[in-house]
C-alpha positions as semicolon CSV with decimal commas, in nm:
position;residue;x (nm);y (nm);z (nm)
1;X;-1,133;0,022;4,037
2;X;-1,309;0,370;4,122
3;X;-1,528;0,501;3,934
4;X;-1,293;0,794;3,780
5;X;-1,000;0,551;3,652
6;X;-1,248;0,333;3,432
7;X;-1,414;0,638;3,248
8;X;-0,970;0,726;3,204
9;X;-0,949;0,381;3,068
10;X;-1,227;0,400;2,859
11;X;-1,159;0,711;2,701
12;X;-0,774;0,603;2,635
13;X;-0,905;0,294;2,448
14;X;-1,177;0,491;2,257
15;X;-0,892;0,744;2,176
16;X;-0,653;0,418;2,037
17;X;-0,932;0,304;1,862
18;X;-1,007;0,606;1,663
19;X;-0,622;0,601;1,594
20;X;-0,639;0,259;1,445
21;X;-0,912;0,347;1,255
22;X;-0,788;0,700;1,076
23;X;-0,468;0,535;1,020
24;X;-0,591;0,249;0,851
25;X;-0,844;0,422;0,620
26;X;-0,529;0,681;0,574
27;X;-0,355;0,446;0,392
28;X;-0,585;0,348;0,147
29;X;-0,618;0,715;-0,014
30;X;-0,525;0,621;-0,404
31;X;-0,546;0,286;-0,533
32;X;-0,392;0,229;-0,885
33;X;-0,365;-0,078;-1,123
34;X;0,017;-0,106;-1,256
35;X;0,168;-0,296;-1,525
36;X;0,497;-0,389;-1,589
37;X;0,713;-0,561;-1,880
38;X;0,996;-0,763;-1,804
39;X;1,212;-0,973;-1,984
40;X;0,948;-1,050;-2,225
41;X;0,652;-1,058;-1,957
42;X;0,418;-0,861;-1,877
43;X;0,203;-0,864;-1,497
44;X;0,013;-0,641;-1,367
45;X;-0,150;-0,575;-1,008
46;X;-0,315;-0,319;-0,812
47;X;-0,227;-0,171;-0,504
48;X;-0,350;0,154;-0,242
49;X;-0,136;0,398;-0,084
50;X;-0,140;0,703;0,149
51;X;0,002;0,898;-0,131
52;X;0,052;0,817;-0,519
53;X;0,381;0,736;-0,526
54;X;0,339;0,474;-0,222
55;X;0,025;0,294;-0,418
56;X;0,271;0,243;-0,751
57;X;0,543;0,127;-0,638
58;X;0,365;-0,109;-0,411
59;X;0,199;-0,227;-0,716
60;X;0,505;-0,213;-0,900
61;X;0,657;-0,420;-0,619
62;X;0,418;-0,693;-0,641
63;X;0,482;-0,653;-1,035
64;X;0,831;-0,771;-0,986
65;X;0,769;-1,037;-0,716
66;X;0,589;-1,228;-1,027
67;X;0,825;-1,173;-1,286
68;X;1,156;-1,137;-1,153
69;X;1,378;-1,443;-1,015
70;X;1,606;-1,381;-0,709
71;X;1,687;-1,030;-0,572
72;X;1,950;-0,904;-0,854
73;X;1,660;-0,908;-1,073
74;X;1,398;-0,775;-0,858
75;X;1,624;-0,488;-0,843
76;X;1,620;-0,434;-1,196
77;X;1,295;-0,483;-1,211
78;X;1,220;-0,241;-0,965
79;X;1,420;0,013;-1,195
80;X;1,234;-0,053;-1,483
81;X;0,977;0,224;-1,556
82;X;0,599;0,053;-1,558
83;X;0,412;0,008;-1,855
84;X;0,146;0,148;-1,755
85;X;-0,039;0,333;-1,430
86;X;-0,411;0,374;-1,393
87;X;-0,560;0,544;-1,097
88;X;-0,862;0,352;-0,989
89;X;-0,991;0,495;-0,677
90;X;-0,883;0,840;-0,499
91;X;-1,055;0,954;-0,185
């Protein structure tokens, strides 16, 4: 391989590798703690997001994972407004 393609390699997977990296610490912009009551329960869990909405209902998500048995009720669960939201972290 001459000398020219593996400085064009290298640079392609520096390039992917700073890609990898800004898109992972992307996603972890807000991190909130959610709780949730349902049917008489209550569970709570903390999640991170790109954006605020994304972090809460992936907390949420996990929420209803714990309290809710089979999908019908998941769904419903999903629907239920938390209890509460606390931001923990935001870069």
């Amino acid at each position: 391989m001459s000398a020219k393609r593996k400085w064009i390699v290298l640079l392609i997977g520096a390039a992917f590798l700073g890609f990898l990296y800004f898109s992972s610490v992307e996603q972890d912009r807000f991190r909130y703690q959610v709780c949730v009551d349902f049917r008489g329960q209550n569970h709570c869990a903390s999640a991170s997001g790109k954006t605020q909405d994304d972090a809460v209902r992936a907390a949420q998500e996990m929420d209803c994972s714990a309290l809710a048995n089979g999908r019908d009720e998941n769904m419903v669960c999903l629907a239920t407004t938390p209890s509460s939201v606390q931001l923990l972290s935001s870069k």
